[in-house]
Biopython code that builds the backbone (N, CA, C, O; Angstrom):
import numpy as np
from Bio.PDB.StructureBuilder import StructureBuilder

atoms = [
    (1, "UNK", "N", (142.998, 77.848, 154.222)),
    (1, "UNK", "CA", (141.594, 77.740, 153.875)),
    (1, "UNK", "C", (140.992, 76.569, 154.638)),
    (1, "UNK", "O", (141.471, 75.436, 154.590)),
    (2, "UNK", "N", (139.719, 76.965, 155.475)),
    (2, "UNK", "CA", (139.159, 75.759, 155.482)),
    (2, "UNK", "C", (137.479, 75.421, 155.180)),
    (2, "UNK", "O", (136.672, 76.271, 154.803)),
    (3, "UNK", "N", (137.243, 74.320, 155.380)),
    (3, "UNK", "CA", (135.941, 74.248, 154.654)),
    (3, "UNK", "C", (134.684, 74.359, 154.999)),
    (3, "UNK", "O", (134.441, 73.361, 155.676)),
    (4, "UNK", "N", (133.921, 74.892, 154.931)),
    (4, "UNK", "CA", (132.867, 75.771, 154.937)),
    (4, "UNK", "C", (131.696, 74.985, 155.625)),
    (4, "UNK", "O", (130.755, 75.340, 156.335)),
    (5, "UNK", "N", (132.203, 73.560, 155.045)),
    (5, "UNK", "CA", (130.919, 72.459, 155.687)),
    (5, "UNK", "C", (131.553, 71.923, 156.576)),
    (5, "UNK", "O", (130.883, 72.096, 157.594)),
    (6, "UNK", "N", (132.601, 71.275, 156.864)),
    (6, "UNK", "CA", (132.984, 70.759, 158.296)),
    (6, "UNK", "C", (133.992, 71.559, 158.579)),
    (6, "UNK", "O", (134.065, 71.531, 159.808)),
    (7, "UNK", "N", (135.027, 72.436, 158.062)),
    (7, "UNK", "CA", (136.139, 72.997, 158.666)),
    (7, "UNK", "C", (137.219, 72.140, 158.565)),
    (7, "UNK", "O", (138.275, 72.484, 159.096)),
    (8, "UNK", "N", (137.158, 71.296, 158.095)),
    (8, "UNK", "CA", (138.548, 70.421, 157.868)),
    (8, "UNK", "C", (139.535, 71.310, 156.827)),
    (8, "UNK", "O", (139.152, 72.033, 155.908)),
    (9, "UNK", "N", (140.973, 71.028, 157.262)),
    (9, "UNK", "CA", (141.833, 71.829, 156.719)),
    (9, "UNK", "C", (142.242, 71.339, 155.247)),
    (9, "UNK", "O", (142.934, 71.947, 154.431)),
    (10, "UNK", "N", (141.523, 69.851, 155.096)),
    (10, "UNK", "CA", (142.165, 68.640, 154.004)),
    (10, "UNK", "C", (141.443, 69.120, 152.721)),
    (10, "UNK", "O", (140.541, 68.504, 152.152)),
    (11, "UNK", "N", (142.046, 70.480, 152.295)),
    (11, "UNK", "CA", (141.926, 70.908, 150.901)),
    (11, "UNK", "C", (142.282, 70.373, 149.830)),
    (11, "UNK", "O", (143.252, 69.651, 150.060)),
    (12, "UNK", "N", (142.005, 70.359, 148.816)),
    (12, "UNK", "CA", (143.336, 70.046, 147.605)),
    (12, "UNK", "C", (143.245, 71.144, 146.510)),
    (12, "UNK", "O", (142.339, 71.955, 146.701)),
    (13, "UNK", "N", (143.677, 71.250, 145.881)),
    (13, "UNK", "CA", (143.650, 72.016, 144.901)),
    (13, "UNK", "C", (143.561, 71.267, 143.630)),
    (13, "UNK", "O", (144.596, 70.825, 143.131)),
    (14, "UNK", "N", (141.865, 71.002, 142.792)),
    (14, "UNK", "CA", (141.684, 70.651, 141.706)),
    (14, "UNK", "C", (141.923, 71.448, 140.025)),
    (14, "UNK", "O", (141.961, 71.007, 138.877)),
    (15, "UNK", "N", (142.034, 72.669, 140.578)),
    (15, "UNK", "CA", (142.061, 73.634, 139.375)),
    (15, "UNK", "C", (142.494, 74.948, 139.470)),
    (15, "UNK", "O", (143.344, 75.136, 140.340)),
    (16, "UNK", "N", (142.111, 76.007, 138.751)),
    (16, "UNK", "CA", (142.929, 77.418, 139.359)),
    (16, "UNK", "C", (142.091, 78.159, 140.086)),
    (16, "UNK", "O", (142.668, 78.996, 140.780)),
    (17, "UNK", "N", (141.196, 78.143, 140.148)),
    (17, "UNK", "CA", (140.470, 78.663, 141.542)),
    (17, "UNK", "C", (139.240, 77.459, 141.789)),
    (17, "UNK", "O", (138.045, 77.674, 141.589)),
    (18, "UNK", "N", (139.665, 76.493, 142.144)),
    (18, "UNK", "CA", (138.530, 75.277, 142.386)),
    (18, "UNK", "C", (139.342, 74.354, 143.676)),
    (18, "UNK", "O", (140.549, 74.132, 143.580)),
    (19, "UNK", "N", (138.602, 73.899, 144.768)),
    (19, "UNK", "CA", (139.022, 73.135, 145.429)),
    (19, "UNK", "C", (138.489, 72.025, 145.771)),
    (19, "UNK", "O", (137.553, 71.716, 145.032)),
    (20, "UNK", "N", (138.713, 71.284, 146.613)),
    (20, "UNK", "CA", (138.072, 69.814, 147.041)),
    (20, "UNK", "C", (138.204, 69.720, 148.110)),
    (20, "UNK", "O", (139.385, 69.819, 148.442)),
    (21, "UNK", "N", (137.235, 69.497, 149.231)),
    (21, "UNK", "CA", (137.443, 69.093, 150.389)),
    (21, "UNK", "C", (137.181, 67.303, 150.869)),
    (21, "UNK", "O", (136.194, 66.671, 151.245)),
    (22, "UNK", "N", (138.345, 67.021, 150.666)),
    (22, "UNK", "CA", (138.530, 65.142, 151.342)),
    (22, "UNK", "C", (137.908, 65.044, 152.506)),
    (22, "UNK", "O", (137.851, 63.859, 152.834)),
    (23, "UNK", "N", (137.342, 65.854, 153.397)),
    (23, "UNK", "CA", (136.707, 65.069, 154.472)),
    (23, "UNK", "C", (135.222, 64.911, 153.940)),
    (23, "UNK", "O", (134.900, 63.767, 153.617)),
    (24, "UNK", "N", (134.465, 65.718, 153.835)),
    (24, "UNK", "CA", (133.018, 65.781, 153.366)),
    (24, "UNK", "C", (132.678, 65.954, 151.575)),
    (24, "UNK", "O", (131.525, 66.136, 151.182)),
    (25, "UNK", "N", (133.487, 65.892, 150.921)),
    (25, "UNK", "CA", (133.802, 65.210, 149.329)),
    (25, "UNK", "C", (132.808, 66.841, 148.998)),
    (25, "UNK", "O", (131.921, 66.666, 148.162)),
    (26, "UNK", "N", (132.865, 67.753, 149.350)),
    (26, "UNK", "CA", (132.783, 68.866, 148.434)),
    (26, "UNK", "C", (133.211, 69.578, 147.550)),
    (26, "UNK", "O", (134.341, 69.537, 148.036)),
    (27, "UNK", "N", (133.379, 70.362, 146.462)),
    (27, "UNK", "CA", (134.078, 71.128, 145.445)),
    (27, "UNK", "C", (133.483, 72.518, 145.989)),
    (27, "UNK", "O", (132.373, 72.678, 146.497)),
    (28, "UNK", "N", (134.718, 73.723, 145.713)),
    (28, "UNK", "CA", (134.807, 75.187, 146.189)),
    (28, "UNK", "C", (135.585, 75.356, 144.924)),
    (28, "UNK", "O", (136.625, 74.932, 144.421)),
    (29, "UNK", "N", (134.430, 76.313, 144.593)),
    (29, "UNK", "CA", (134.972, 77.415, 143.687)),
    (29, "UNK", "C", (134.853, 78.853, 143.902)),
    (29, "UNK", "O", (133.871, 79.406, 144.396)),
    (30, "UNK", "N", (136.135, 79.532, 143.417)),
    (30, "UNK", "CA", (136.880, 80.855, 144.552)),
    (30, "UNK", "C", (136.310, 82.035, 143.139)),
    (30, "UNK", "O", (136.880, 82.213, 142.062)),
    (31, "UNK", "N", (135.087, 82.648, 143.619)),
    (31, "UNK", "CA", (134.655, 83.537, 142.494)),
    (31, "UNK", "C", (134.145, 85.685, 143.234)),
    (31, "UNK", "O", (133.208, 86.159, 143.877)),
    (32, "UNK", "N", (135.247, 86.172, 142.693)),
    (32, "UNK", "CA", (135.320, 87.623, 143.434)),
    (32, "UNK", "C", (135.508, 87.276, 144.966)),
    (32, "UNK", "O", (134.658, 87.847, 145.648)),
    (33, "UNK", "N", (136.386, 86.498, 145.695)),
    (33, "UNK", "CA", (136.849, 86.602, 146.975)),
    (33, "UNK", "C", (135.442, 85.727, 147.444)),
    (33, "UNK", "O", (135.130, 86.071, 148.584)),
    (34, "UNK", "N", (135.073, 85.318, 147.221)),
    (34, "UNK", "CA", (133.683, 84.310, 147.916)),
    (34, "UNK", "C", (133.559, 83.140, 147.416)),
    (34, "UNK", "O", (133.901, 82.948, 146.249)),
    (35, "UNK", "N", (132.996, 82.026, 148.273)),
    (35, "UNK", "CA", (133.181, 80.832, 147.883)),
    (35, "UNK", "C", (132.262, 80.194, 147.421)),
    (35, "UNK", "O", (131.273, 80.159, 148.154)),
    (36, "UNK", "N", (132.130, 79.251, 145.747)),
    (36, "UNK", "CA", (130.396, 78.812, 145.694)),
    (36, "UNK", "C", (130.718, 77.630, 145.993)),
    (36, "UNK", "O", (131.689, 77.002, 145.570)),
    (37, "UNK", "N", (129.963, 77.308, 146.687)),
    (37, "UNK", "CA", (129.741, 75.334, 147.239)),
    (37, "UNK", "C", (128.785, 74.382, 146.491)),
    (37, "UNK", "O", (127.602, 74.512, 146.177)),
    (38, "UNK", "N", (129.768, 73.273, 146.284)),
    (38, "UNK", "CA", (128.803, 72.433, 145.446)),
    (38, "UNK", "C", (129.149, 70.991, 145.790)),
    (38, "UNK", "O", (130.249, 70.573, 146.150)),
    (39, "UNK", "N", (127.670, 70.087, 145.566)),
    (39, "UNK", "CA", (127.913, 68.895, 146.057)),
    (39, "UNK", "C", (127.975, 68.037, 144.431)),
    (39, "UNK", "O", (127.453, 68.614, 143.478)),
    (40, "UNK", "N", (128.411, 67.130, 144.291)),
    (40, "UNK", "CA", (128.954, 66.599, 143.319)),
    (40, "UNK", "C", (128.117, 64.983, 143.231)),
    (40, "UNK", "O", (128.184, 64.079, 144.063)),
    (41, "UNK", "N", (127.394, 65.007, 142.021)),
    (41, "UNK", "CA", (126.056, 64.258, 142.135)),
    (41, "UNK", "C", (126.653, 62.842, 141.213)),
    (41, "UNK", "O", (127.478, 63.239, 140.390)),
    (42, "UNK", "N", (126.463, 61.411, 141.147)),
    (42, "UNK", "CA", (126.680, 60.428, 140.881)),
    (42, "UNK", "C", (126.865, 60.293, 139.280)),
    (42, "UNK", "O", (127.585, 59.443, 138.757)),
    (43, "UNK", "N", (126.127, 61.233, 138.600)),
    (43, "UNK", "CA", (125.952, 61.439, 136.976)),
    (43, "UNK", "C", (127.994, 62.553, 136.822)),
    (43, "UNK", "O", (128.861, 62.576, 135.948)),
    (44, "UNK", "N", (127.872, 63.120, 137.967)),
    (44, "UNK", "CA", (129.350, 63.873, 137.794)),
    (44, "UNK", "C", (128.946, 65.399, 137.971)),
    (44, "UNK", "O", (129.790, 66.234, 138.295)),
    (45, "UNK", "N", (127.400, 65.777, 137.707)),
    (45, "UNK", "CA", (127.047, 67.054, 137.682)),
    (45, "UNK", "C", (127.413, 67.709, 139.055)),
    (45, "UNK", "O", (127.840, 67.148, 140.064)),
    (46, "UNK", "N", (127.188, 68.800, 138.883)),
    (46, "UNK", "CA", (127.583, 69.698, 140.355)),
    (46, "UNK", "C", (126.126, 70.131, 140.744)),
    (46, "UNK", "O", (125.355, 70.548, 139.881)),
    (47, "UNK", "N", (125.768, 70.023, 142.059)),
    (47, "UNK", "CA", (124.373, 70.891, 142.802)),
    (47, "UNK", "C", (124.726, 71.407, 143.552)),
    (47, "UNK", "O", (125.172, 70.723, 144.474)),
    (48, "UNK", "N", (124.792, 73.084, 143.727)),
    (48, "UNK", "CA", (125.002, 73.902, 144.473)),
    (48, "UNK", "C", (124.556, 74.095, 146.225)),
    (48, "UNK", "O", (123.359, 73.946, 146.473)),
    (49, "UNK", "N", (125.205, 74.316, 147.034)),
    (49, "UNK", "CA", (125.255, 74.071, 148.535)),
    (49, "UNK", "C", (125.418, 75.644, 148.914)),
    (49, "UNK", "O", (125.886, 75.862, 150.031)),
    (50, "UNK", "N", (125.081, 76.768, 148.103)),
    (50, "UNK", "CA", (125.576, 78.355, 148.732)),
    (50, "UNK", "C", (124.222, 78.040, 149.471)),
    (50, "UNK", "O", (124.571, 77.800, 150.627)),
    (51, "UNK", "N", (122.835, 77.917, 149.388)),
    (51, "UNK", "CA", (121.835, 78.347, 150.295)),
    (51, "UNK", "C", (121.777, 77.621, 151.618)),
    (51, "UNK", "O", (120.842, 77.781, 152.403)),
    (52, "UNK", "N", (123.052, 76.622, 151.900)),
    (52, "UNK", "CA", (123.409, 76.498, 153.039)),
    (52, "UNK", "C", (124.078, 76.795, 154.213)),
    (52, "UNK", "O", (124.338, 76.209, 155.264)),
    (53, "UNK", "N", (124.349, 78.274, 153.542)),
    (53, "UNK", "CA", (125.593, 78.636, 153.770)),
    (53, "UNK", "C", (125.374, 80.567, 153.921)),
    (53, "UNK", "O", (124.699, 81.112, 153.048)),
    (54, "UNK", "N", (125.950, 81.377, 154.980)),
    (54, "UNK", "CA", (125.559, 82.515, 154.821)),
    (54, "UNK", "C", (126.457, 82.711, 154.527)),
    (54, "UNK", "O", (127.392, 81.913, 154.462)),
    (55, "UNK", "N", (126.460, 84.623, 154.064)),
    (55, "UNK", "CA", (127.559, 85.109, 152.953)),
    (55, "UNK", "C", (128.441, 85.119, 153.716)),
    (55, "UNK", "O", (129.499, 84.781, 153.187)),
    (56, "UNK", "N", (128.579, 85.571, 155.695)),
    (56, "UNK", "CA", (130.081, 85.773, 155.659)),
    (56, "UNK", "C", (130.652, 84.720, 155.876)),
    (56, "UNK", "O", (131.855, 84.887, 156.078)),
    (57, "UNK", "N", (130.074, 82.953, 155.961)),
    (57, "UNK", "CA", (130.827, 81.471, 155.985)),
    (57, "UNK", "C", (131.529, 81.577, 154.634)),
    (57, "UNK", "O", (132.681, 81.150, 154.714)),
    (58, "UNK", "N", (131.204, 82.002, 153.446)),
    (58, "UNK", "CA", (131.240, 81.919, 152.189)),
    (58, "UNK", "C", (132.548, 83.137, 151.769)),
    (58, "UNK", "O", (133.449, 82.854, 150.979)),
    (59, "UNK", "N", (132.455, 84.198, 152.310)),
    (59, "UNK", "CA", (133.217, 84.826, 152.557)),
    (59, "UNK", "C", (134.745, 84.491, 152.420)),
    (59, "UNK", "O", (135.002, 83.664, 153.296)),
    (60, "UNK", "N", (135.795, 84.769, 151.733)),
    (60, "UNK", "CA", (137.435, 84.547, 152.025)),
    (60, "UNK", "C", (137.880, 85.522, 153.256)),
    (60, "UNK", "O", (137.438, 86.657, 153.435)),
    (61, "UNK", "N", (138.661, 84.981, 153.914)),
    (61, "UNK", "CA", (139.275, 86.103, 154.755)),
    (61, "UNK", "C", (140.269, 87.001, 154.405)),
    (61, "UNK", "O", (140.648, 87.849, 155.213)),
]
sb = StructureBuilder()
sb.init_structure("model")
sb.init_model(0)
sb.init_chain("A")
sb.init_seg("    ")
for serial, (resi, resn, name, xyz) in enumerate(atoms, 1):
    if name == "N":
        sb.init_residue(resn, " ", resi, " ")
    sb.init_atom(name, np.array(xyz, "f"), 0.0, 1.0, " ", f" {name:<3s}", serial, name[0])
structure = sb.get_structure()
């Protein structure tokens, strides 16, 4: 897997279908084979990053 906003390979795995990307500090969550992107706001809340993103970046292979 890599990440959607820079392509870095430096995944982690936070949960059972949730990830983290360490280069650009994003969270991916893996919902029907597609990915929702979210940026992770100072309060802890999540703000969504899909309208940055077209469906087939978002896309799993």
């Amino acid at each position: 897997m890599r990440c959607p906003n820079c392509n870095s390979k430096d995944i982690g795995k936070i949960g059972a279908q949730n990830f983290y990307c360490w280069s650009c500090f994003i969270e991916m969550t893996v919902v029907n084979n597609e990915l929702a992107v979210h940026q992770i706001e100072a309060d802890g809340s999540l703000s969504s990053l899909n309208d940055l993103f077209s469906e087939e970046e978002l896309r799993l292979q």
